[in-house]
N, C-alpha and C positions, 0 to 999 in steps of 0.2 A: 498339539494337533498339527500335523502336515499333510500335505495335498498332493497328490501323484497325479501329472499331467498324462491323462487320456489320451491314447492315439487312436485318434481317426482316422480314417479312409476316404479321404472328400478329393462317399461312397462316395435307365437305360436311353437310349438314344434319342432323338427330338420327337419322334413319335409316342414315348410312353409319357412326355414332358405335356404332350396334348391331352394325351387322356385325363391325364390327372387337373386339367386348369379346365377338362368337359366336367369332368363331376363334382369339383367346387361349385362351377356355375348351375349346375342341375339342381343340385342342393342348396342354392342361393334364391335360382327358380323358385321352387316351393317354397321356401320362407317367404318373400316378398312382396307374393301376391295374398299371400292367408294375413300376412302382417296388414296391408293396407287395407284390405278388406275391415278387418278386426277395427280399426282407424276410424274405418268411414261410418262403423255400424255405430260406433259413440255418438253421433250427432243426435241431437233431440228428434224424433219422428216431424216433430208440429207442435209449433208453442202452444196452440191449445188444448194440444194432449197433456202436453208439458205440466200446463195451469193446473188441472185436474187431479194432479199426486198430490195425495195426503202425507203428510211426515207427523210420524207416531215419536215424540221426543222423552216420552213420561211412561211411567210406568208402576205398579205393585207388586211388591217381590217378596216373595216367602221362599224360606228351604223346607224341603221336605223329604220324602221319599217315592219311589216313582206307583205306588199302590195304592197312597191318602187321595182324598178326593179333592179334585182343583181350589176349594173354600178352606180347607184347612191348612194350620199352620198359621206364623206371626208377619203380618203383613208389613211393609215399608216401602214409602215410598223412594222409586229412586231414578235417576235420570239417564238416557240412554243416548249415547252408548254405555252401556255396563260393564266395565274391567275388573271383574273378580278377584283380580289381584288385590283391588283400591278398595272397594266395599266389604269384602269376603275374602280376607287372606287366606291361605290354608284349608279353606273349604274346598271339601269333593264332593261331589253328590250332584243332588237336582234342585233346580228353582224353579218356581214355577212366577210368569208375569203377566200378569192384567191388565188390559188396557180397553177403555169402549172410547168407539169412532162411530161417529156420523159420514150416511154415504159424501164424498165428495161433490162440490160445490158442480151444477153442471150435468151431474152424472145421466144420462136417459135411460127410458126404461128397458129393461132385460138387456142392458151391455155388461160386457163380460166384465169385471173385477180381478184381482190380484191380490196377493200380501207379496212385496220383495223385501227378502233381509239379506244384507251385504253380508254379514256378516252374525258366524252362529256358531260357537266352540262349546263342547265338542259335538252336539248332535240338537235335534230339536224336535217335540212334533206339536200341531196347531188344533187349537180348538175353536171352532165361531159357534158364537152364540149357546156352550153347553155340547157341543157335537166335536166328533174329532172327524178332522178334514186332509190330514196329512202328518208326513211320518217321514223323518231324513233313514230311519234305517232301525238297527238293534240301538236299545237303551241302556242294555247291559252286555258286559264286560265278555267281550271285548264289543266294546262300544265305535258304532261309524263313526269314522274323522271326517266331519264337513269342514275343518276350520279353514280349509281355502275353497270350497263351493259355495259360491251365493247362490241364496235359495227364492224358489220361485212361488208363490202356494196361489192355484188359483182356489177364488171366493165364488162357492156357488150359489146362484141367485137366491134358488128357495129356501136360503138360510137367510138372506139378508134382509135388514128392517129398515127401514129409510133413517133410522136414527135410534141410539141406545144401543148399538150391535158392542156384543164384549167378546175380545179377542182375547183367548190364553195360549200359552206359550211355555211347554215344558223345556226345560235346556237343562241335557247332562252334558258337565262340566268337570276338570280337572284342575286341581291347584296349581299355581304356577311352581310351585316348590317340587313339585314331583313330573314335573316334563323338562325337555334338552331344550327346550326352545322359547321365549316368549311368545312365539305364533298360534303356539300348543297351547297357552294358556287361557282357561277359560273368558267365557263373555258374549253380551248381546247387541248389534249396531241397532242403526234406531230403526224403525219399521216406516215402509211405504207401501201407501193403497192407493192403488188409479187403476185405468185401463189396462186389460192385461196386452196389448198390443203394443203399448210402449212400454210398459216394465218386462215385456219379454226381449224387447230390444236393449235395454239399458241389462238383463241378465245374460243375453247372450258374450253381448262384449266385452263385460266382468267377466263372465267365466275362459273366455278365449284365453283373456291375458294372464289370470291367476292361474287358471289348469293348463286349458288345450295350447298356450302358447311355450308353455315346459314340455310339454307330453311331446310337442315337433321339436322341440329343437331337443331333449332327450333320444331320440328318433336318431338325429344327424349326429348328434351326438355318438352315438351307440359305430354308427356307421360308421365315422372318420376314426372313432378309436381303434377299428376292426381293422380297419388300412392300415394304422401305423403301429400295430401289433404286427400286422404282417409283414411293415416294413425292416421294422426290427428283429426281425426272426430273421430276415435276407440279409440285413447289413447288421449281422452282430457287432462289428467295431464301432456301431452307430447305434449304441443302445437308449440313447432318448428319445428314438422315435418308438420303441417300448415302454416307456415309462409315461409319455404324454396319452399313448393308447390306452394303457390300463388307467392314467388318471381320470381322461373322458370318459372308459366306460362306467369308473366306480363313480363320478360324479352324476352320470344316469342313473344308475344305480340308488344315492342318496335322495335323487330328485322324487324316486316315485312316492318318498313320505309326501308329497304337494297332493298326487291324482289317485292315489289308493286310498281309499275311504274304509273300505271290509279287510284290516289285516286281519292276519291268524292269530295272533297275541294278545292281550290282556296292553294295557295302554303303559305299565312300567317295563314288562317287556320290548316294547317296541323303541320306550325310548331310550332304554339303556344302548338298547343296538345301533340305536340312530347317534347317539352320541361316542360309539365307541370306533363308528365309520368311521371319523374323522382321523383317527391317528392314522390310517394306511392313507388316507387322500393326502394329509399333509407332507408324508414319507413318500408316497409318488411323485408332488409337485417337487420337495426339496432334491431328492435326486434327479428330475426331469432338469432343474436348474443346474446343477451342478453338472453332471454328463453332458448338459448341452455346450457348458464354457469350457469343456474336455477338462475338467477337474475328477479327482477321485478320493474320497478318504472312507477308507476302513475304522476309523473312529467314529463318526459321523453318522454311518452305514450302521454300526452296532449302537450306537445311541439311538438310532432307529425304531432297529427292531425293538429293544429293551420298553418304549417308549408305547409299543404296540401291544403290551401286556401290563405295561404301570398305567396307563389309562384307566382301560376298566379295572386293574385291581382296585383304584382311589375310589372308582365309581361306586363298586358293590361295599368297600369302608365306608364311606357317607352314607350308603344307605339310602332309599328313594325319599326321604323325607327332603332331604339337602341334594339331590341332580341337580337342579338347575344352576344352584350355587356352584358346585364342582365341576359342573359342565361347563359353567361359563367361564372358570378357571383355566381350564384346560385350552379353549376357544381362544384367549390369552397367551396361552403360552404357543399355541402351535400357531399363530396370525403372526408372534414375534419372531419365530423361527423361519416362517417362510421368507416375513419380509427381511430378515437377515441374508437366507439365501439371496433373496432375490437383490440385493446389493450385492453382494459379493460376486454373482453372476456379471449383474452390467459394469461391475470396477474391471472383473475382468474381461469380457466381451470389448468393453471400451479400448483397451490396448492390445489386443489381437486379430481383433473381426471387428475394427468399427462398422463394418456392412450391416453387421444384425443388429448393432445399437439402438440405433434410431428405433427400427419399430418395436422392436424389443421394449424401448425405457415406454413406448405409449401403453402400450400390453398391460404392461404390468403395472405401472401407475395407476391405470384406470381398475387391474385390480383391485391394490393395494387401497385405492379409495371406497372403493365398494365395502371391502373386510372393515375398515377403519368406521364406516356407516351402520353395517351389523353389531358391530363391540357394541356401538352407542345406544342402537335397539335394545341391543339385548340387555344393556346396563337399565335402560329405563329412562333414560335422556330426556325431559319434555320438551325442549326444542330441537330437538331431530323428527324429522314427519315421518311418520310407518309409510314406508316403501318398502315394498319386497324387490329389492335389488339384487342379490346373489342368486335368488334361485330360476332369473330370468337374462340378467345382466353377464354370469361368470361364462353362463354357456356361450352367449354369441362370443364372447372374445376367444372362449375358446376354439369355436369354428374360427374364427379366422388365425387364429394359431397356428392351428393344423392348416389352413388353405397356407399362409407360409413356408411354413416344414413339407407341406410337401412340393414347395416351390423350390423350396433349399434341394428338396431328392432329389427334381427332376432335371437342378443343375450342375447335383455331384455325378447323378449318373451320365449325362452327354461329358462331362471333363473326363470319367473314366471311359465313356465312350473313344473319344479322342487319345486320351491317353492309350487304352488299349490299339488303336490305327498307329499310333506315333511307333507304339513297342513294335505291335506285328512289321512296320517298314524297319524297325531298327532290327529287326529279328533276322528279317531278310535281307537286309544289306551284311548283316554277321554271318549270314550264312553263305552269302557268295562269295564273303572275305575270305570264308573256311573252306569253301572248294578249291577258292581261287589261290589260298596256299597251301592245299593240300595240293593242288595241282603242279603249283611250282615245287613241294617240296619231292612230288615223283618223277620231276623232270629233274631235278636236283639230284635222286638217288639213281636215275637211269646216266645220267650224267657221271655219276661218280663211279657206277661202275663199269661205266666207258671207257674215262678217266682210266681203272685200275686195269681194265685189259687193253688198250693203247702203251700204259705203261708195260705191261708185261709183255705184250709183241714187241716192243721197243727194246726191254731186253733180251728175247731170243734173239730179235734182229743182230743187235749189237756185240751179244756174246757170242753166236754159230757163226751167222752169215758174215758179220767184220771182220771174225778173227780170220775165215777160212777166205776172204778180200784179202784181206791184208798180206796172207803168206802166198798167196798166190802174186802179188804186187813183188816181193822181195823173192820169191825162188822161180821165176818164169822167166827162160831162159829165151821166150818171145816177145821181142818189144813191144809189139801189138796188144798182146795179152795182158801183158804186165799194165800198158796205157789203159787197154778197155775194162780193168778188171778196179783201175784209181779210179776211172770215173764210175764204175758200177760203187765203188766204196763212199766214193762221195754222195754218189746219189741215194746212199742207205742213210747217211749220216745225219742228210736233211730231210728224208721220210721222218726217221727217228726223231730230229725237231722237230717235226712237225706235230708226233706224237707226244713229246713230252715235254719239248721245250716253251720258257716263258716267252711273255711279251716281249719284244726288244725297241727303244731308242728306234724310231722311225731315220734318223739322222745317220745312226751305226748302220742299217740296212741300206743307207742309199750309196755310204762308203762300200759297204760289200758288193754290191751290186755295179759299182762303177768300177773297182778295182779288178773286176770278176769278166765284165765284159768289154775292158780296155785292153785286157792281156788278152784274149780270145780273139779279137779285130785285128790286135799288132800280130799276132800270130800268124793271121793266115792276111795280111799285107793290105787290111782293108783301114782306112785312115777313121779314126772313131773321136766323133764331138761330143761331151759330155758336156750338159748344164744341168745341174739343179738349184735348189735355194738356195739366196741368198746369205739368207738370216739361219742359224742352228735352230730348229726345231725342236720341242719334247715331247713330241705328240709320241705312241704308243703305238707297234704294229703286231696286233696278235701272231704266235708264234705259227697257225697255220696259215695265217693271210701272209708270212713272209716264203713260209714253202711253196706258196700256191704262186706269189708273185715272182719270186725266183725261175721256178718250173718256166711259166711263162714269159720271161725275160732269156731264158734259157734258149726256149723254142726259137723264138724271134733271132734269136742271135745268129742259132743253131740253123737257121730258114736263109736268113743273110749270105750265110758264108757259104752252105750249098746250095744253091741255088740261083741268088740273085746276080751274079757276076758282079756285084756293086763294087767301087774303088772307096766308098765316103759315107758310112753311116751317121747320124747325128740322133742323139740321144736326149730328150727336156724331161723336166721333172717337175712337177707344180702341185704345192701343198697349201691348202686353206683348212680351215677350221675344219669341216666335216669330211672333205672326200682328198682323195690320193689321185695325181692323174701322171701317164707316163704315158711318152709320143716318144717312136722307134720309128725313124724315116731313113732310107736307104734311097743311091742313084741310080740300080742296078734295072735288068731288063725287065720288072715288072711281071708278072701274073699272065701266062701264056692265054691267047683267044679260047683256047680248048675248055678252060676251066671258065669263062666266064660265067657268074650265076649261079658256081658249085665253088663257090672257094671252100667250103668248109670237110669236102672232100680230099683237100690235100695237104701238104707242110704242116703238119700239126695244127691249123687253123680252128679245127673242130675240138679238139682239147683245150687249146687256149682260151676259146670264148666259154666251153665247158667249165675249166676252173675258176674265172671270171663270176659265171653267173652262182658258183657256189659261194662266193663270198660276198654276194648281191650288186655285183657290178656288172659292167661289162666290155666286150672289148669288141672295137668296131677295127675292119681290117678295108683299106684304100688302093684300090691299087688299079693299072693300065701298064699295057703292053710297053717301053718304051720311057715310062714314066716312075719306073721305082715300084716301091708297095711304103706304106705309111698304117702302122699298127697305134690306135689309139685305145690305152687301158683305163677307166677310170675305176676306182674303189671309192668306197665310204669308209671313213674313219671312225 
């Protein structure tokens, strides 16, 4: 046999987390006040009421049939309470029991009277004095099940005789050999006569706890099973809050063999079905356990079912003569399989979720003691005391099972609560990931086809306009031409870098740039100071921030020598990590008054600062009449 681990989903928000801890307590409401009540109505009315009860401990007992007349038949006497089982094995039928009582000690005149019998299997009805006074129901088949209703019989006056009163007592009864239960089995408690004001008191609080206190919690029962049916139909990967539903509702279900007294059935009927419940109760408890410790086995699951039809087949083999024997059999086997489960649950719960341990091992312990209390009933134990424990005791544990379980929902649903807020932010941080590089990647592709037409005006440039430079350089018989047409050629060559050329050595560009504008100064007889850095550098100047800086260095130069009448330009260069800075100062006559305020209207001023600001720099321009001009360019690198 192997076990296939169950995947859960640990399965709504803090609000449905309330509802559910409101209708626990509503349903706790109602139990605890009918409970205390039921409590309080046990206490004795008034010891002198008290004093007043008669106890009927004796009795004469004949069988007979239910149409002889109460004197006929073989008399014995016998002591009560009477267990059918112990006097009258195997007997079915009627008895009928005699007893004469003197009114109680005390009694006044015309006070009401009573008979209470705690206890009457399966049906009874009463005779005073030769007169029939009361009746539990049908005497024949299918005959009322009082065997959990204490009965009440009031005694009316004009029958009663201050002494000699003879009380009879028909009781149809069933062998114990042919009922599912020892509860079922025949018998008479002993009888009490007092007031009927305090034996209605001491009836009512018997019956709360034997019937009406099953029939309520049967009730809540019904209810929380309904819930966690529902639960499990919503969280299918969460199928033991289906199974713990269907097993509350089939344990209502069983319970109403306690408070139905008028079935539809003939009494072997009823108990083969009563005993054949138990296979699917026990098949919903075992897999409630197993699903809940996220176990699984398809062995187990078919032993099951198989388990759900070899029941009753053994049953209808035996024959109703032997139920009880074979019922009790079976009671055995399915108590050792649950409590098997139910180990195997806490071995594992223990090393996965010790969080449900804990109340989990009380749970079920306080089951498992309960069942262990019934075996010994039902075996016949004479030191076990009859307590009806299971059909009062399994259900409260089971309400708080379920108020658990559905504390366990209302936690898996706020973590998937949570869980689902954590996804939707992670959704949406993915998703502006995904604009955010689909965005880069259309500035990527508009880029690239920038890229490809840059390159391709770079070579018309290179292949039309150079070549038709070039031959005009070498066959222009104008020296002007031939001069104006090198520098038009150069100045294609560094568009064309600009367009297509890499990055270059920041270091290589301050060489070009000094070698470029030392011969331009000697040229035209102006005295040129070059400094730059010290240290070689390997910072990087994009190939258009070298065109752009050139151009601009060009102008300056180009400004200098027409213009400025300077004899001494001096040229600085200064590199730091992030920005480029170059200072062009000149001695010359300075920026005429005319222009003051509009320099960017003249010398190429307005293009220099223009090319500047495209490469996010900028270039500030200094100047006075008399005083020179002083061009300061800074870049970012």
């Amino acid at each position: 046999m192997s076990f296939r681990r169950a995947v859960p989903v640990r399965s709504k928000p803090a609000p449905f987390r309330g509802a559910i801890d409101l209708l626990v307590l509503r349903l706790l409401a109602l139990l605890l006040p009918l409970l205390v009540a039921a409590a309080t109505a046990t206490a004795p009315v008034a010891a002198r009421a008290a004093a007043q009860v008669l106890t009927l401990t004796g009795a004469t007992a004949s069988a007979g049939v239910a149409d002889q007349p109460l004197a006929e038949g073989q008399p014995q006497t016998v002591t009560l309470p009477d267990d059918w089982s112990v006097t009258r094995p195997r007997f079915e039928g009627l008895v009928r029991y005699r007893t004469e009582f003197d009114l109680p000690p005390g009694t006044e005149p015309n006070e009401l009277l009573a008979l209470y019998i705690e206890r009457v299997c399966t049906n009874v009805e009463v005779h005073l004095n030769d007169h029939r006074i009361y009746s539990g129901g049908r005497m024949t088949e299918p005959v009322t099940r009082n065997c959990y209703y204490p009965q009440l019989v009031t005694l009316p006056s004009a029958l009663l005789k201050s002494s000699g009163n003879t009380l009879d007592l028909q009781v149809r009864g069933h062998a114990l050999n042919r009922v599912a239960s020892r509860e079922q089995g025949a018998g008479l408690s002993v009888l009490k006569i007092g007031p009927q004001a305090t034996l209605a008191a001491t009836h009512a609080a018997a019956t709360f706890w034997s019937v009406s206190s099953v029939q309520l919690i049967s009730m809540v029962l019904v209810v929380l099973g309904g819930v966690m049916i529902v639960l499990g139909w919503l969280s299918r990967h969460e199928s033991y809050f289906g199974y713990f539903g269907w097993l509350s509702v089939a344990w209502a279900l069983m319970s109403t063999r306690v408070w139905w007294r008028d079935m539809p059935w003939d009494n072997g009927t009823m108990e083969f079905l009563f005993a054949t419940g138990f296979a699917p109760l026990a098949a919903l408890a075992i897999q409630f356990l197993l699903s809940f410790a996220g176990l699984r086995s398809r062995w187990i699951e078919n032993a099951l079912a198989v388990q759900w039809v070899l029941l009753p087949a053994t049953l209808l083999l035996a024959g109703p003569a032997r139920l009880f024997t074979m019922a009790n059999i079976w009671y055995a086997i399915l108590a050792i399989e649950s409590m098997a489960a139910m180990g195997l649950y806490l071995w594992v719960t223990r090393r996965r979720r010790s969080s449900d341990f804990g109340w989990m091992l009380g749970f079920l312990a306080a089951i498992s003691l309960m069942v262990l209390v019934e075996l010994a009933l039902q075996a016949g134990l004479p030191e076990i005391p009859s307590v009806q424990l299971l059909p009062f005791g399994i259900p409260l544990l089971f309400v708080g099972i379920s108020a658990r379980l559905l504390r366990v929902f209302a936690r898996a649903l706020q973590a998937a609560e949570a869980s689902r807020h954590t996804l939707e932010s992670r959704v949406r941080e993915a998703t502006a990931e995904m604009e955010r590089n689909f965005a880069q990647l259309a500035e990527l592709r508009v880029e690239q086809v920038t890229e490809k037409e840059r390159k391709r005006i770079a070579a018309d440039l290179h292949d039309d306009l150079g070549a038709k430079l070039l031959t005009i350089v070498h066959t222009s018989e104008s020296e002007r031409i031939s001069t104006l047409a090198r520098e038009a050629l150069e100045e294609m060559r560094l568009s064309v870098r600009g367009l297509t050329g890499k990055p270059m050595r920041l270091a290589d560009a301050l060489a070009d740039w000094r070698a470029e504008t030392v011969l331009r100064l000697s040229q035209a007889n102006i005295e040129a100071d070059w400094r730059g850095p010290t240290e070689e550098t390997e910072q990087l100047l994009p190939a258009r921030g070298f065109v752009q800086t050139t151009r601009i260095l060009r102008e300056a130069v180009s400004n200098i020598i027409k213009h400025s009448g300077a004899s001494h330009c001096k040229v600085r260069c200064a590199v730091t990590d992030r920005q480029f800075g170059l200072t062009v100062q000149d001695n010359g006559k300075g920026i005429p008054m005319e222009l003051d305020g509009k320099l960017d209207r003249g010398h190429g001023m307005a293009s220099m600062k223009h090319r500047a600001k495209q490469m996010q720099g900028q270039c500030l321009v200094e100047s006075g009449p008399g005083y020179g001009t002083v061009i300061r360019l800074t870049l970012p690198l």
